[in-house]
C-alpha positions in Angstrom: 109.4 51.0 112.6 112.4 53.2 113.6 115.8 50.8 113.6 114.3 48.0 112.0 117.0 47.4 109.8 120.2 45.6 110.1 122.5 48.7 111.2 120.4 48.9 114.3 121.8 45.8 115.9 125.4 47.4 115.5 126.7 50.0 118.0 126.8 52.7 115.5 123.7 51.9 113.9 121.8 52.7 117.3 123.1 55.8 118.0 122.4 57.4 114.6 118.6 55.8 115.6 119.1 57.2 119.2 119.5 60.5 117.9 116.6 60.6 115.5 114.2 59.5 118.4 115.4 62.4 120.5 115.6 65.3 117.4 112.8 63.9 115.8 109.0 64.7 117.2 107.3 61.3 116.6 103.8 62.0 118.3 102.4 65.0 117.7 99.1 65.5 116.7 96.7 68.1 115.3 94.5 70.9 117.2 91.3 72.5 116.5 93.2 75.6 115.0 95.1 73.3 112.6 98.4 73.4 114.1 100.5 70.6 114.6 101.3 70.1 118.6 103.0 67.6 121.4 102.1 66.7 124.7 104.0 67.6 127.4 103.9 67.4 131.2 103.4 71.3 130.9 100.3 70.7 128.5 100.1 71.0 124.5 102.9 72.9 122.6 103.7 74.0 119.5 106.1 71.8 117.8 109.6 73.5 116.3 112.0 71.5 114.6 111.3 68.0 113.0 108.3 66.7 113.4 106.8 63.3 111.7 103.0 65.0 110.7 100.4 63.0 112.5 98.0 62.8 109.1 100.4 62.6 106.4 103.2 60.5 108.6 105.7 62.5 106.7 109.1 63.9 108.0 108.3 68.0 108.3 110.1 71.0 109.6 108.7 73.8 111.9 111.1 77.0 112.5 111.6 77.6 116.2 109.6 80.6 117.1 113.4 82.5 118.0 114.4 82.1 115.2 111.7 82.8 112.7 111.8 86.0 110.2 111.3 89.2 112.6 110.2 91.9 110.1 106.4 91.5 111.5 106.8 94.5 113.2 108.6 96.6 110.7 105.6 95.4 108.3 103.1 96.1 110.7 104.9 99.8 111.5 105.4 100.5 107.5 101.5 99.5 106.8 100.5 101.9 109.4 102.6 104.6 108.0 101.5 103.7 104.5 97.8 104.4 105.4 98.7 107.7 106.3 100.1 108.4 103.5 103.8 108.4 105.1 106.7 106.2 103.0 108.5 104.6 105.6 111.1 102.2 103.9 114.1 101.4 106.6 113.8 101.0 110.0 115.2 104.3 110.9 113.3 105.8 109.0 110.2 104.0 111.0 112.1 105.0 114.2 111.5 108.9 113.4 107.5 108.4 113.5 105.4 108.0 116.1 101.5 107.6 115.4 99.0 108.1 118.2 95.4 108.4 116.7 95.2 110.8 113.7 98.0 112.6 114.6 101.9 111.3 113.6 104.7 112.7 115.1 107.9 113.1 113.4 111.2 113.3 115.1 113.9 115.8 113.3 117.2 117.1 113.6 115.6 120.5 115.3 112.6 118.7 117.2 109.3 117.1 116.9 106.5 117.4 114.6 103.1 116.9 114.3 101.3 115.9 111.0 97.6 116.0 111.8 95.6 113.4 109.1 91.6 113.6 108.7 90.0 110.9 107.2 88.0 111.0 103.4 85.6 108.8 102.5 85.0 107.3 99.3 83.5 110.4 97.3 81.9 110.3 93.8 84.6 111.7 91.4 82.2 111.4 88.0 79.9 110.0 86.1 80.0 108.5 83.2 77.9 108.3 80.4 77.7 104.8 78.2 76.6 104.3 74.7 73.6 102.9 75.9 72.9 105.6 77.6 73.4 104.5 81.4 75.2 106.4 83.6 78.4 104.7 85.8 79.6 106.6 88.6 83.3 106.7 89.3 84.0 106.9 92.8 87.8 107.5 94.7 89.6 105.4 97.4 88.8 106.4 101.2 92.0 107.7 102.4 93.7 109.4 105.0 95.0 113.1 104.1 97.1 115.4 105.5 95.5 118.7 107.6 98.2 120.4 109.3 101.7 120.2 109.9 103.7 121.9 113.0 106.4 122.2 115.4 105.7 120.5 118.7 106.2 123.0 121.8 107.4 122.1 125.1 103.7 121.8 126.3 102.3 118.8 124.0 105.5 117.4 124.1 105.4 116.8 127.7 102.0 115.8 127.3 102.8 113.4 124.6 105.3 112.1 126.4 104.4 108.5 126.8 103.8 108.0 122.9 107.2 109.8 122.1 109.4 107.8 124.6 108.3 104.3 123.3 108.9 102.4 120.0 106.6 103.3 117.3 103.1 102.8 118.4 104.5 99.5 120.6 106.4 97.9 117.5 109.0 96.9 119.1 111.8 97.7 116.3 
């Protein structure tokens, strides 16, 4: 048990005990999803900080949710890109794009422009013939290529509005 031992019954011993009881989530428990939560009056929430793991009864550490790594959206934002075909590695450069469908806008120095992608399926490239005389077809990655590429007027701008005044397709970066 917590301040068992003999420093507890001194002053100083109980507050370094104190303060592990109050930084340290003792009873938290498991839920269905496999995360580890407490109970509070407010109902069930996700433990941050130390925690003592209800199956293992070992001392863990959860980041707090403010302070974890924030590059999900700028991962998310350069995938997206990336399956276009666009290479995207700095957030300003993600700044520049917007994507809305098939079509990714691009802002530059003298306006907006807009790359229109179709998509190709997976296509046979060849065919192969083995020793034994079977045949192996070779077939290409589905992909995303480019169709057309042209300066926005003031017409599908104003049109597009909503996509071009937000972050890139709701990222958030």
């Amino acid at each position: 048990m917590l301040g068992d031992g003999p420093d507890a019954f001194k002053w100083t011993g109980q507050h370094i005990f104190d303060h592990i009881r109050w930084e340290v989530e003792q009873h938290a428990r498991l839920g269905a999803d496999g995360s580890v939560y407490h109970d509070r009056w407010s109902g069930a929430v996700a433990v941050s900080s130390l925690y003592v793991h209800p199956g293992t009864r070992l001392l863990c550490y959860a980041p707090d949710p403010r302070f974890r790594f924030r590059g999900g959206p700028f991962l998310k934002a350069r995938a997206a890109l990336r399956a276009l075909g666009v290479d995207a590695s700095s957030v300003a450069d993600i700044r520049r794009y917007r994507v809305g469908g098939l079509r990714v806008w691009e802002r530059r120095d003298c306006g907006w422009f807009i790359h229109t992608y179709r998509y190709v399926p997976e296509q046979l490239v060849r065919v192969i013939t083995r020793s034994d005389g079977s045949e192996v077809p070779i077939y290409g990655t589905p992909r995303y290529e480019r169709v057309a590429t042209k300066q926005a007027g003031k017409k599908e701008i104003r049109e597009s509005r909503r996509i071009l005044e937000r972050d890139p397709a709701g990222w958030g970066i």
